[in-house]
PLY file of the C-alpha trace (Angstrom):
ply
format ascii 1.0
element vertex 279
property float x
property float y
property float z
element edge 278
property int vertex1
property int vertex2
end_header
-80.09 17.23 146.76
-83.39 17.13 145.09
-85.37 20.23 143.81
-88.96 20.02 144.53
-91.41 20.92 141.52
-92.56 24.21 143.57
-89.02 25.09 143.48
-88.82 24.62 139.54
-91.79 26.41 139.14
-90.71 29.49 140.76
-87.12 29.71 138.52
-87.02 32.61 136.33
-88.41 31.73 132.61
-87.04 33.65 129.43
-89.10 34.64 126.93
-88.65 34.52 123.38
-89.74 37.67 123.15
-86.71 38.45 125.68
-84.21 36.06 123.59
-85.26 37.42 120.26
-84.42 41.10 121.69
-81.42 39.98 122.86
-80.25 38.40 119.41
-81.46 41.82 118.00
-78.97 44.16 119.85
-76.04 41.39 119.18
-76.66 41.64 115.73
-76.35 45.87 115.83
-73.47 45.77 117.75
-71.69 43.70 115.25
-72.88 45.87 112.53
-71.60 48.74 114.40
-67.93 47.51 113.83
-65.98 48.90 111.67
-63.60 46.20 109.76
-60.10 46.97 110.10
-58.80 44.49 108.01
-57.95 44.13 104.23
-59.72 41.50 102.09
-57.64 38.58 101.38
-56.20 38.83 97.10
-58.16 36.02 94.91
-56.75 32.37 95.99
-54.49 31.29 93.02
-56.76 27.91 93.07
-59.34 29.08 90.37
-62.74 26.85 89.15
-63.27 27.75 85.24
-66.60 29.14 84.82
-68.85 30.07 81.42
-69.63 33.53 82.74
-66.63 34.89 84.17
-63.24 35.40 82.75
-60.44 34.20 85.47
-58.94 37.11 87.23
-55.26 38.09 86.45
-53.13 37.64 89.45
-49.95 39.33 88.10
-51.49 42.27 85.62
-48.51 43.54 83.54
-48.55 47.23 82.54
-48.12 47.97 78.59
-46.03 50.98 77.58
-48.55 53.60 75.58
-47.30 53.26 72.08
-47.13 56.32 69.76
-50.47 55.87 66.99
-48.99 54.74 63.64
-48.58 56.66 60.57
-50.81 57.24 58.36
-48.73 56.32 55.22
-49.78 57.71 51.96
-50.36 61.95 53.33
-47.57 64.13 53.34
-48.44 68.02 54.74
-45.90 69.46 51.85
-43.47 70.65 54.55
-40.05 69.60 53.65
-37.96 68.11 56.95
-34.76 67.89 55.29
-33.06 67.70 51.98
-31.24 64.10 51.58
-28.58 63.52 48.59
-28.66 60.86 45.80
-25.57 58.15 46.43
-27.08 55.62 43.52
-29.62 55.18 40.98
-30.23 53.02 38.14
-31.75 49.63 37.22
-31.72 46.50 38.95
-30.87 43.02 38.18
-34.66 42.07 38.13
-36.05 45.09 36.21
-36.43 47.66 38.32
-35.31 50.86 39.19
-33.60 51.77 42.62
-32.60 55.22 44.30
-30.71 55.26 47.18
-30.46 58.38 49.54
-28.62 59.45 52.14
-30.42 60.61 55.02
-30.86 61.79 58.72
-34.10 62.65 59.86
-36.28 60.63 58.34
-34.13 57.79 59.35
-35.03 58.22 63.02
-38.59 56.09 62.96
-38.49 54.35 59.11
-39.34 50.62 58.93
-39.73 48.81 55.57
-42.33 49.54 53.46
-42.93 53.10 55.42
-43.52 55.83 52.96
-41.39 58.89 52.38
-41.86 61.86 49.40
-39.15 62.09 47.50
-39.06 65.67 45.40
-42.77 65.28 46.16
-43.12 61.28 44.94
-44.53 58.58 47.34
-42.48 56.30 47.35
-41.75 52.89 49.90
-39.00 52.05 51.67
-37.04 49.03 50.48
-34.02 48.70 52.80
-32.23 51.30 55.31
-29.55 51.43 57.43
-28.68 54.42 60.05
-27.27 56.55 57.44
-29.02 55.81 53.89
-32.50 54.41 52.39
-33.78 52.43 49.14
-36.53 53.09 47.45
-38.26 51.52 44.04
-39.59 53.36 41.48
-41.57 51.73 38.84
-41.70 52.63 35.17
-44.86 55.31 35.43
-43.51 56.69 38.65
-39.80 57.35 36.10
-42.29 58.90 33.01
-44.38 60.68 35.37
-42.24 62.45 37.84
-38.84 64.48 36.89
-36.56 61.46 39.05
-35.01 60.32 35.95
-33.04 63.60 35.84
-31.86 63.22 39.38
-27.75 62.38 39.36
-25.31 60.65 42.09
-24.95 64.23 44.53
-28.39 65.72 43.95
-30.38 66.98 46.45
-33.81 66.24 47.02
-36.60 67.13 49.14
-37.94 63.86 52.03
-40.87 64.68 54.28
-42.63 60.99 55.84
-45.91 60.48 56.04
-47.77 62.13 58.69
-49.08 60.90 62.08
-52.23 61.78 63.14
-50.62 64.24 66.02
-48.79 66.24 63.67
-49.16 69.63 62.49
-50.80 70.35 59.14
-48.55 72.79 58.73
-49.12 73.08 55.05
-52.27 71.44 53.00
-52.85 67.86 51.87
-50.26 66.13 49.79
-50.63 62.54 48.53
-47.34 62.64 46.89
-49.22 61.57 43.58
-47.63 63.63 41.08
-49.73 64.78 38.54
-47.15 66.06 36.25
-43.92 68.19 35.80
-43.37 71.59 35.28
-40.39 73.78 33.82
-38.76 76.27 35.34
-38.66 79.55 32.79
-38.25 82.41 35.24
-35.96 82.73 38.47
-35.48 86.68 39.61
-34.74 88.34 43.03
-36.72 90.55 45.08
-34.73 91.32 47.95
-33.82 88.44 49.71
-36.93 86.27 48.55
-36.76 84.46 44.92
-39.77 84.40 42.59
-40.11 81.36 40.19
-42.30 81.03 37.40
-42.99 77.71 36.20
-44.39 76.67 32.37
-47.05 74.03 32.80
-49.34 71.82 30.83
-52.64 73.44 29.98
-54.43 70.59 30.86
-53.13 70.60 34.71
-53.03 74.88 34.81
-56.88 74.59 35.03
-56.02 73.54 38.92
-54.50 76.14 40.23
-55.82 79.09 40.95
-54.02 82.34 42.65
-53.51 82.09 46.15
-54.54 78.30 46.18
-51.85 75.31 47.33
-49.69 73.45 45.05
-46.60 71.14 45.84
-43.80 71.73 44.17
-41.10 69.57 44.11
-43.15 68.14 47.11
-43.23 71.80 48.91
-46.11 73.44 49.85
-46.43 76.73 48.23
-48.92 79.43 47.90
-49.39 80.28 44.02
-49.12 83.99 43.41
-50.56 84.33 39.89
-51.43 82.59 36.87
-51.19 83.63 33.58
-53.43 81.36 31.42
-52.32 82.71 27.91
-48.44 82.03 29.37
-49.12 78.58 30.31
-47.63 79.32 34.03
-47.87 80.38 37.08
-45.54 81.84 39.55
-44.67 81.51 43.28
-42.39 83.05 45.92
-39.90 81.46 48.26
-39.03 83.88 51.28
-35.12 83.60 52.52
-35.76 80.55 54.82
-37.62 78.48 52.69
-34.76 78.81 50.14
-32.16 77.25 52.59
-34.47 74.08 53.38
-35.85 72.78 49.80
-34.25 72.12 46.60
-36.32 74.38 44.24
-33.71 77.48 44.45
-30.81 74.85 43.15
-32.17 74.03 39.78
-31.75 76.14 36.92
-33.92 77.54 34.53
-35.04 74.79 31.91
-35.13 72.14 34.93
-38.35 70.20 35.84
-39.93 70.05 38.64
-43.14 67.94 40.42
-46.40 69.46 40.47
-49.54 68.11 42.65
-52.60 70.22 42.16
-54.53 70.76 44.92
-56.77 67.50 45.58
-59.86 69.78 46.42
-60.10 71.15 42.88
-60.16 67.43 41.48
-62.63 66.74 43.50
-64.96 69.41 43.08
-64.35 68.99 39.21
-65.68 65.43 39.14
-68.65 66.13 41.29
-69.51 69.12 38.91
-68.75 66.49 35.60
-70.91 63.63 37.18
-74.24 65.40 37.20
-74.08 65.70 41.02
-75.24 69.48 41.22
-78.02 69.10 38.91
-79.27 66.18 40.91
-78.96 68.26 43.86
-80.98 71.21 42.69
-83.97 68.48 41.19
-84.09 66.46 44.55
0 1
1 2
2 3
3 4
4 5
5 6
6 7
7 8
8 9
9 10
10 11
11 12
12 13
13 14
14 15
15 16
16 17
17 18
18 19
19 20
20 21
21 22
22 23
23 24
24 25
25 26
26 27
27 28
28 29
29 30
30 31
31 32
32 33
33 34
34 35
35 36
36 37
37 38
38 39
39 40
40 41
41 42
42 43
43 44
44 45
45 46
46 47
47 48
48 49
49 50
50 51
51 52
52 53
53 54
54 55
55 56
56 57
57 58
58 59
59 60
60 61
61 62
62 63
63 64
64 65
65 66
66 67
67 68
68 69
69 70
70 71
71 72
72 73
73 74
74 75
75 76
76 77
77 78
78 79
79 80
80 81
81 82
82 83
83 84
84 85
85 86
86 87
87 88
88 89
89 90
90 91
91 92
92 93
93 94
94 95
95 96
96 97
97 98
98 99
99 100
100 101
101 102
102 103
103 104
104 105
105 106
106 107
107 108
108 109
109 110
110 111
111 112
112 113
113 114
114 115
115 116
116 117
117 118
118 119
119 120
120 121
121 122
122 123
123 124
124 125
125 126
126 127
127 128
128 129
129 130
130 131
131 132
132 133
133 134
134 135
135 136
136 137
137 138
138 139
139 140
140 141
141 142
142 143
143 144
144 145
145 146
146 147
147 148
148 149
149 150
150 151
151 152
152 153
153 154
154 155
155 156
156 157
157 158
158 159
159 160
160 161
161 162
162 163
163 164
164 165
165 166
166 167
167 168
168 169
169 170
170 171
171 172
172 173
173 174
174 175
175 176
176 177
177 178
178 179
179 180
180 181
181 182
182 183
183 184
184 185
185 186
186 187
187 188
188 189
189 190
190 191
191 192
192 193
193 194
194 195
195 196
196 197
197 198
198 199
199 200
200 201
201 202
202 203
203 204
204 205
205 206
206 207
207 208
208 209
209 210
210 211
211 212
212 213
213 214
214 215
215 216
216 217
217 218
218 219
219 220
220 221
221 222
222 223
223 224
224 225
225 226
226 227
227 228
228 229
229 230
230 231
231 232
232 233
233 234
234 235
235 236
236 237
237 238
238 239
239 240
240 241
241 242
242 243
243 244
244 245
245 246
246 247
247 248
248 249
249 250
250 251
251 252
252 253
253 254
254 255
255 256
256 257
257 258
258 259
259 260
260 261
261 262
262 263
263 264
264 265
265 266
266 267
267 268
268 269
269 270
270 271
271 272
272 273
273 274
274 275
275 276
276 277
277 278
C-alpha cells in the first residue's frame, strides 16, 4: 500500500505551540502531587569534602551533667558538723586532719574544697565514711585548728555550685584571724556570745553586718570598740547544727570579716575616690 503525497499532506500536523502546551500541563500535574514517601537516610558511602563536616549516622545522646563547683566560695551555712579521728604531722613535713563525715562525702573528689571551722582546705584522700585534708604551717598559726583534739567537732560546708542558694553571704574560707570567746549567757532559748578580737580586724565589722565564725554565717549584733569585741546571737536551731555553743569561754574561734569592707577599704587607701571626683 502506498500513500500518495495528497494523502500526506492532508494528515493532521502538531504544532509546537500545541506540544509545548501539552508539556506545560504535564509538568503542573506532577507538581500537583503530593509525595508520600520519606527521603531515603544519608548513604553510609561518604566523599570527604573541605566545606562540610560528614554527617553522623548513629548520633549518641550525652547525659546533662550537673555544672561544677566553684571551689574556693563557701555561703557560711554549715551542712553538718563532722568529728576529728586524727591529726598530727606527717612523715614528709606536713600536717594532716582526718574527719569523719557524711554529707559532704556524697559528691567529694580529690582536691575538692571543703571549710573546715571556716578554713579552705583540699581534699587529700576519702573514703565513704572519712576525709584528709593538709594544712600547711600558716593555715596551723593562722586559724585556731591546732587546738582541735581526736573527738572534736567541727563545722564542713563544700564549696558552692552555681545553683545553690546564697543562703548566707560570701565566704572564702580565708581566715583572717581568731577570736576568743569571753562571754556566753542565755536569753531564753537563744545563746549570746561575745567574742574579744584584735583591734586591727574589729575595724571590719560593723553592727548588723556578716561575719563567719567558726565558718558560720552570723549577723553581728554590736560592737564595742573600747571592749575590743563584738557580740552575736545564735537562735535554738542554729545551736544544734554548728560547733560555736560547744566551746567554752577562753576558746578560739575563726573570724572572716566581711570581704566587702576590705574591699571598699583599699579602694578608699589607693586614691580611687579622689580620682573619681577630679575626672
Amino acid at each position: 500500500m502506498s500513500l500518495s503525497h495528497s494523502s500526506l499532506a492532508s494528515a493532521p500536523k502538531f504544532s509546537s505551540s500545541i506540544t509545548s502546551l501539552s508539556a506545560t500541563k504535564r509538568i503542573t500535574n506532577l507538581l500537583s502531587i503530593k509525595p508520600r514517601f520519606k527521603l531515603n537516610p544519608p548513604s553510609k558511602s561518604y566523599s570527604p569534602s573541605l566545606f562540610t563536616a560528614k554527617p553522623n549516622l548513629n548520633p549518641v545522646l550525652k547525659p546533662h551533667l550537673p555544672s561544677p563547683a566553684i571551689r574556693c566560695l563557701f555561703t557560711g551555712i554549715v551542712e553538718e558538723m563532722g568529728e576529728i579521728k586524727h591529726l598530727g604531722a606527717t612523715e614528709d613535713g606536713g600536717f594532716d586532719l582526718n574527719i569523719r563525715a557524711k554529707t559532704v562525702l556524697e559528691d567529694v573528689n580529690l582536691g575538692d574544697s571543703i571549710a573546715v571551722n571556716g578554713t579552705c582546705l583540699t581534699v587529700t584522700s576519702f573514703t565513704n565514711k572519712e576525709f584528709t585534708v593538709g594544712l600547711s604551717p600558716e593555715t596551723l598559726r593562722k586559724t585556731s585548728l591546732i587546738e582541735l583534739e581526736p573527738g572534736s567537732l567541727v563545722n564542713l560546708e563544700r564549696a558552692v555550685q552555681p545553683t545553690s542558694r546564697m543562703g548566707g553571704h560570701f565566704v572564702q574560707g580565708h581566715v583572717d584571724g581568731t577570736g576568743e570567746i569571753v562571754e556566753k549567757e542565755a536569753e531564753g532559748d537563744s545563746l549570746w556570745v561575745k567574742v574579744k578580737v584584735d583591734k586591727g580586724l574589729l575595724r571590719y565589722v560593723v553592727p548588723k553586718g556578716f561575719i563567719a565564725v567558726d565558718g558560720t554565717s552570723l549577723t553581728v549584733v554590736d560592737v564595742f570598740d573600747e571592749e575590743g569585741c563584738f557580740n552575736f546571737m545564735l537562735v535554738a536551731y542554729t545551736q544544734q547544727k554548728v560547733v560555736v555553743p560547744l566551746k567554752k569561754v577562753g576558746q578560739k574561734v575563726n573570724l572572716e570579716v566581711d570581704i566587702l569592707g576590705k574591699y571598699v577599704e583599699r579602694l578608699l587607701s589607693s586614691g580611687f575616690v579622689e580620682s573619681i571626683k577630679a575626672s
